[in-house]
C-alpha positions in Angstrom: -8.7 13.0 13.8 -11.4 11.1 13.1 -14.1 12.6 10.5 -17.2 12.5 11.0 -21.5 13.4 10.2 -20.9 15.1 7.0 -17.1 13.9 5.9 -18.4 10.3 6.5 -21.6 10.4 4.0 -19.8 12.7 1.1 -20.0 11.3 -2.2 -17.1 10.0 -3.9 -15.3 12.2 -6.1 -15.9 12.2 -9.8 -14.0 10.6 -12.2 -14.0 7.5 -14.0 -13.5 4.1 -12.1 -9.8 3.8 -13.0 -9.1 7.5 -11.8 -10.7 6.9 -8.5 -8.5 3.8 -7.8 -5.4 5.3 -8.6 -6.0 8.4 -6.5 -7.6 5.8 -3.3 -4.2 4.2 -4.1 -2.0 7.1 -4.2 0.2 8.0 -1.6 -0.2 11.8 -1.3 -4.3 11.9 -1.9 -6.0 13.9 1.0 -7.5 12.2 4.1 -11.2 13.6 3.3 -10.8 12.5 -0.3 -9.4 9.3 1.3 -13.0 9.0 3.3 -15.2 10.1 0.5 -13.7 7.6 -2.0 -15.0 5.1 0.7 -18.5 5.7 -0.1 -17.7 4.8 -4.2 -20.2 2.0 -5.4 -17.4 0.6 -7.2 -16.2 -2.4 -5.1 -12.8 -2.0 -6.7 -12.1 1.8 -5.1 -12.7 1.0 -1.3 -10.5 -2.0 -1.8 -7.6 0.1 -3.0 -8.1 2.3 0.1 -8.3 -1.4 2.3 -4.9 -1.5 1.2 -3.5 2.1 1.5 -1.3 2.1 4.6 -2.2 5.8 5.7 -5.8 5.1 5.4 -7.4 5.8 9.1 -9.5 3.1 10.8 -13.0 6.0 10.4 -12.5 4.7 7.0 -13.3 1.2 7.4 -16.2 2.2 9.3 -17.9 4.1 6.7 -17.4 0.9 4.3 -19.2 -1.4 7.0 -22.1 0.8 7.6 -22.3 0.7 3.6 -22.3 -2.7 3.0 
């Protein structure tokens, strides 16, 4: 199901940068944490999610109206 309005624009969870990569990266992290770590100003967290397999496509579109 795709997310959307407010689950599109939350802010990425808190944390430092490390943290946030591992858990974009992890296997069991939540969807909607999944799609807020897409909004992290750290280029290195949306690219972990770029390569987590169970990431849904809404998330690539919240890092292309972001960039």
């Amino acid at each position: 199901m795709p997310a959307t309005g407010a689950a599109l624009l939350a802010p990425p969870p808190a944390g430092t940068e490390a943290a946030r990569v591992r858990l974009g990266a992890a296997p069991d992290t939540a969807l909607d944490i999944l799609r807020s770590l897409a909004n992290d100003p750290a280029v290195t967290v949306p690219a972990a999610l770029a390569l987590h397999p169970a990431a849904p496509g809404d998330i690539d579109l919240a890092r292309a109206r972001a960039a």
